[in-house]
Every structure is written in structure tokens, then in C-alpha cells.
N, C-alpha and C positions, 0 to 999 in steps of 0.2 A: 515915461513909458515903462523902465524899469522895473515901478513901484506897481505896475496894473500887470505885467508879466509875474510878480511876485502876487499879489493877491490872487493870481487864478489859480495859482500853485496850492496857496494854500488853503483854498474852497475847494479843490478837488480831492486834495486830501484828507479834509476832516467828511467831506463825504462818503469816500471809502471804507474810513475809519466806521461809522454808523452804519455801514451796510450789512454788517455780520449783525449787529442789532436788530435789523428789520427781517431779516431775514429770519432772523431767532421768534420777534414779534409775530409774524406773519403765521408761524409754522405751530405756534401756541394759541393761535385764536383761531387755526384749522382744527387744531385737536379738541377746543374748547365745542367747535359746533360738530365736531361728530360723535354717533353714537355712542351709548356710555358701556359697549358689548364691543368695540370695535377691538380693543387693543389685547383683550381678552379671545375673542378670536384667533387674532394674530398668532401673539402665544402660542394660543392650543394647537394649530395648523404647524406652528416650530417643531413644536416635541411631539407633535405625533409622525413629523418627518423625520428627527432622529429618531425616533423610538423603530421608526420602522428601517431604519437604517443599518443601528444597533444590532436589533436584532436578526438579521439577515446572515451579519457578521460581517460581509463584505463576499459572499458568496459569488461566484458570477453565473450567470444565467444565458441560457437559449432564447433564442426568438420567444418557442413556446412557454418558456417560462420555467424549465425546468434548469434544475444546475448541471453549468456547462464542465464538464469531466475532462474536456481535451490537456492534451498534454503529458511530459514523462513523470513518473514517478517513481517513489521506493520507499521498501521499510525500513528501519534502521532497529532492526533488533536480532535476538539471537535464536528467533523463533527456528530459524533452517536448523539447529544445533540439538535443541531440543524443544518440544513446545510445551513439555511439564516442566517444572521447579525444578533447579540441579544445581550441584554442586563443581566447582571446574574441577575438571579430571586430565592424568595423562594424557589419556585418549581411549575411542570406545575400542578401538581392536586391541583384546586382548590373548595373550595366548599362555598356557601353563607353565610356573616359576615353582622351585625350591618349595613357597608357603604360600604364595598366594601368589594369582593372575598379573602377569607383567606385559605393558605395553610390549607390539608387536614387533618384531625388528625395522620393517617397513616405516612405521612410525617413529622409533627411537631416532632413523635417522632423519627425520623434521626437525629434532628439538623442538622450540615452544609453537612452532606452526602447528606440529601435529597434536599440539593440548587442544583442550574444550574448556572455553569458559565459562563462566558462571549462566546460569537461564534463571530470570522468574519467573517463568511459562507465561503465558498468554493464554490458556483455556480456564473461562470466565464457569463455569457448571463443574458439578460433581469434584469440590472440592481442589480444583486445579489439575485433575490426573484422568486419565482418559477412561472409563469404565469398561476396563475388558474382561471378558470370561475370561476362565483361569486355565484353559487349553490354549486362549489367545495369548494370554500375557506370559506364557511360557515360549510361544514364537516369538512376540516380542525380545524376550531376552536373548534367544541364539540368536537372532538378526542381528544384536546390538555388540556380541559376542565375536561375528563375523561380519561386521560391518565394511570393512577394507574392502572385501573381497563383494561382497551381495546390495549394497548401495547402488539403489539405479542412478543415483546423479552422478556417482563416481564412473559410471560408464556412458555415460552421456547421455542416458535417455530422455526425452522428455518427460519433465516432472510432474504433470498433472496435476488436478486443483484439490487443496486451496495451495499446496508448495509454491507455485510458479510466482502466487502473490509475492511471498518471503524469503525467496530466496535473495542473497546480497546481490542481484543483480538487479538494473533499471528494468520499469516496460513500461510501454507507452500506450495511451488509449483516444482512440481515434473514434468522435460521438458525432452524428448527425441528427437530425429528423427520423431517418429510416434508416441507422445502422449503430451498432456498437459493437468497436471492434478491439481488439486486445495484443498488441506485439511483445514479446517477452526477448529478452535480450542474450539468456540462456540455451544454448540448443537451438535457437531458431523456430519455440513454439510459438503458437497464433493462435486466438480462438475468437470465432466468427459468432458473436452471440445471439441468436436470432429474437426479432421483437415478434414474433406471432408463431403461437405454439405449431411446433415443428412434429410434435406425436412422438412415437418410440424414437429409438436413433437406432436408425440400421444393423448396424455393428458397434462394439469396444473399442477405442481409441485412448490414446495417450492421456489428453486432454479430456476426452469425453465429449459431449452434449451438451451445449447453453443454451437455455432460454430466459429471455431476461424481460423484462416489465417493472413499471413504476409504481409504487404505494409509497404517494405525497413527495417528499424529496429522496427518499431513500430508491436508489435503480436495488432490485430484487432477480439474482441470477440462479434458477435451479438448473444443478449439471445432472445429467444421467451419465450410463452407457460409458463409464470408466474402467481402465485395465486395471486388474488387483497386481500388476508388475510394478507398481509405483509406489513408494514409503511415503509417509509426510517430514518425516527429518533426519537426521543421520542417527537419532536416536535407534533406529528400528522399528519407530512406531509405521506401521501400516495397514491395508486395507485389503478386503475383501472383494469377491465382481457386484456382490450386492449394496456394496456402497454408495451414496447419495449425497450430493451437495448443495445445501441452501446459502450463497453470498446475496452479502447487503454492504452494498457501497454507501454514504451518507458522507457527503461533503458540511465538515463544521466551519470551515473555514475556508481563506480562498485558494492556502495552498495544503489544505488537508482533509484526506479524506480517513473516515472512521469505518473501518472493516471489518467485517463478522462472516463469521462459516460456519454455520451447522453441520453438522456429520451426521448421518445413519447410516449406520451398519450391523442388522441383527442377525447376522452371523459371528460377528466378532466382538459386538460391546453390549453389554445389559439396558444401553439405554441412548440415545442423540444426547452429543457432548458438541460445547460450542468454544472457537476462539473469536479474540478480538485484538485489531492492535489499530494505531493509527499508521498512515499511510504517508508519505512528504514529498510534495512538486518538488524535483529539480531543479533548483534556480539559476545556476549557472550561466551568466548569456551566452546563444551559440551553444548552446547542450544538443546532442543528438545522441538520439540512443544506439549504444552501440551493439556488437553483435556478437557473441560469445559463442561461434561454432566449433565447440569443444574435442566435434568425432577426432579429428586428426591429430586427437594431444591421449587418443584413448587406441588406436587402431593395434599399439605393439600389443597392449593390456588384454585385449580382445582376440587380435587374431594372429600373436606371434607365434604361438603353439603351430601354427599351421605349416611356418614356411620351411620351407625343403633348407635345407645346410643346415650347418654349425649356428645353435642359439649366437645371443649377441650378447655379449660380455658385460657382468652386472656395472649399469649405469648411474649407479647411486654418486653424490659426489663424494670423494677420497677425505671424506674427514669425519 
């Protein structure tokens, strides 16, 4: 009995052993009877699924099909600083020295906070430098002269577009079917951007006017109806009430978006000058964007000239 419990033993295992054979047989004389376009097919159906994959990037998408923009982001350049080419400086407040312009005292006592680093600008036209008549770029310079004092981000105001993009703070953008909406993390601006043409804008605002619309993947936001109280960077550079702004959002990736702003203003510049920078999701897990309501770190700045007594004893710190 022993010797028939051993022979099934081993008839079951040299069957086993042949089975990956037949299996191999079997799956070579399927391929032999099918079409001699089959495996050719196959293929081409592969790589035209990565190709289309590839090329996509890894974008993520809406329902409709368009790229989905939700979420917080930021820029990580020194665009708010200057958006032309620069060199680091002291700092821009300067006030008159012995032989030449000497940071401010205000400033001196920052140390390296109150420098300005380096910029490689971000305006992609006219040579990287913003084309302004020669009565404008002479405002430009006292702005940039008296910058401490005449900076509306130093007083808290909202910053207006395209600033609020660049500024080193977060904002977050909130995309539906029928909305697209814009939380900035600065001052507490918003901007409501409407999908079907809204006509004039009533009045001047901070922010201005959005309307926005798609051409292929690029979202296309034109601002109107902006306050000329708003700079684009602490350089001094600023704007006119006739100023106008074309953004073009364009996601190349899944966490980047590539940003562009046209300018017009011909009251102030010979010609539409454009910036661009890319843009970067947040990735932080548990990021929420936070809230940077500045008024109450600006109110002494603003409104201490006003109050009745004895000023309040210079508050700089003792070193």
C-alpha cells in the first residue's frame, strides 16, 4: 500500500511540473491563430495611452473637462520686491547723507530685514523693464524715494491685481461649473470673478473688476475698474485709474500653475508690458490658508497723529 501511496505522489507531481508547459503551449498556438495585426494593435493602443497621459502631465481635471484649479497656492519669488531686474540694496527708503542717499533711520533699525534682495524681474516684454513715459518714471522714482511712508501694502490696503497674486502670502481658489472664486490671505481681499460678461463695473475698487473665460486650458481673467491708490511692488512701480488687466492662469502641472498679466496703461507706459512666473500648490497636509488682517499691526501708523495726550514713546527696540 505504501508503494501505491508513493506512486500517486509522484504522478501528481510530474503533472504539475508539465503544467506551466502546457499552459506556455496552449497560449503559443492562441497567438499562432490570431491575426498577424493583433499584437500591433495592442502596442499602438499602449503608447497612445501613455502618450496621452504624458502629455496631459498629470493635470487634474473637472467633470467638464476643464483643469481643476482648486486649492491653496503661492509664488515663491521676489516679484513683490521688484518686478524689474535689481540689484540687493539697503533698502528703498532713502533719505539725504554727507555724499550720497543713506538708508532711512526707520530702516537702519531692521538691520538685514530692512535690505532688499536681489530680483531677476519677471516682465517677459520690452526688455524686462516696464515702459514708462519719462514724467511717469520720474514718479516712479519719488515713490521708490519715499517708499516707507507712500506703500499702500505698508498701510494695509488691499493690494490689487496682479500684486495680490505675488505677494509672499498664500490664496486660495475656489472653482466650480459656475463660479470662480479667489481668497487671498493678505488684508482679507476676495475677488468674485464673474463667468459671463458683467459690462462696466460700477465704481473703482481695490481689487477692481473680473471677468474671466476659458480659451482651451488656459482660464483668461480681464480686470477693469481699479484704484490707481495701489503699486505693483514696493519698488514704486505703479498705476494709473486707466489701467487694465489681462491674467492667464494655465496649469502645466498638477501642482503648478504658469501665470501671466498683461498691463495697459496709456496714460502712464508707451506701450502693454507683460509678467510671468509660475505659481506652487501647497502641499502641506492639513494646510489651510491663513489670514493675515494686517489693519490692527497699522492703526498707531495711520491714526496715532490723532489721539488727544502725550505721543507714545519711540517704540523701536533699544539696540
Amino acid at each position: 500500500m505504501e508503494n501505491n501511496v508513493l506512486r500517486t505522489i509522484k504522478n501528481t507531481v510530474n503533472a504539475l511540473n508539465l503544467l506551466p508547459l502546457v499552459v506556455i503551449g496552449s497560449l503559443a498556438g492562441l497567438a499562432a491563430c490570431a491575426p498577424d495585426n493583433m499584437s500591433a494593435q495592442t502596442g499602438d493602443a499602449m503608447e497612445a495611452a501613455d502618450t496621452d497621459m504624458n502629455s496631459d502631465g498629470g493635470i487634474p481635471r473637472r467633470v467638464d473637462g476643464k483643469p481643476d484649479m482648486n486649492g491653496i497656492w503661492q509664488v515663491m519669488s521676489n516679484a513683490n520686491n521688484n518686478l524689474e531686474p535689481a540689484a540687493p540694496k539697503s533698502a528703498f527708503a532713502l533719505v539725504p547723507g554727507d555724499f550720497v542717499p543713506v538708508p532711512a533711520p526707520e530702516v537702519v533699525a531692521m538691520g538685514a530685514v530692512g535690505a532688499v534682495p536681489a530680483s531677476q524681474g519677471v516682465i517677459t516684454t520690452n526688455d524686462g523693464y516696464i515702459p514708462y513715459k519719462p514724467e511717469a518714471l520720474a514718479q516712479r522714482d519719488e515713490n521708490r524715494e519715499n517708499w516707507l511712508t507712500s506703500d499702500p501694502e505698508i498701510k494695509c490696503f488691499m493690494p490689487g491685481v496682479p500684486r495680490a497674486t505675488y505677494l509672499p502670502h498664500p490664496f486660495q481658489i475656489f472653482q466650480s461649473d459656475s463660479a470662480f472664486f479667489i481668497a487671498y490671505s493678505f488684508a482679507g481681499a476676495v475677488r468674485n470673478v464673474f463667468l459671463e460678461d458683467p459690462g462696466e463695473p460700477p465704481l473703482d475698487s481695490w481689487m477692481g473688476q473680473s471677468y474671466g473665460y476659458w480659451e482651451g486650458d488656459t482660464f483668461v481673467v480681464e480686470v477693469t475698474g481699479l484704484l490707481d491708490s495701489t503699486w505693483y511692488d514696493r519698488a514704486g512701480n505703479y498705476r494709473s485709474w486707466e489701467s487694465t488687466v489681462v491674467e492667464r492662469y494655465t496649469m502645466t502641472g498638477e501642482n503648478v500653475i504658469q501665470y501671466e498679466a498683461t498691463i495697459t496703461d496709456p496714460q502712464l507706459y508707451t506701450e502693454p508690458w507683460t509678467i510671468s512666473m509660475p505659481i506652487y500648490r501647497r502641499l502641506e497636509e492639513g494646510f489651510e490658508l491663513p489670514q493675515f488682517k494686517c489693519v490692527e499691526f497699522v492703526e498707531e501708523l495711520m491714526y496715532g497723529s490723532f489721539r488727544k495726550g502725550e505721543p507714545i514713546e519711540d517704540m523701536r527696540m533699544p539696540f
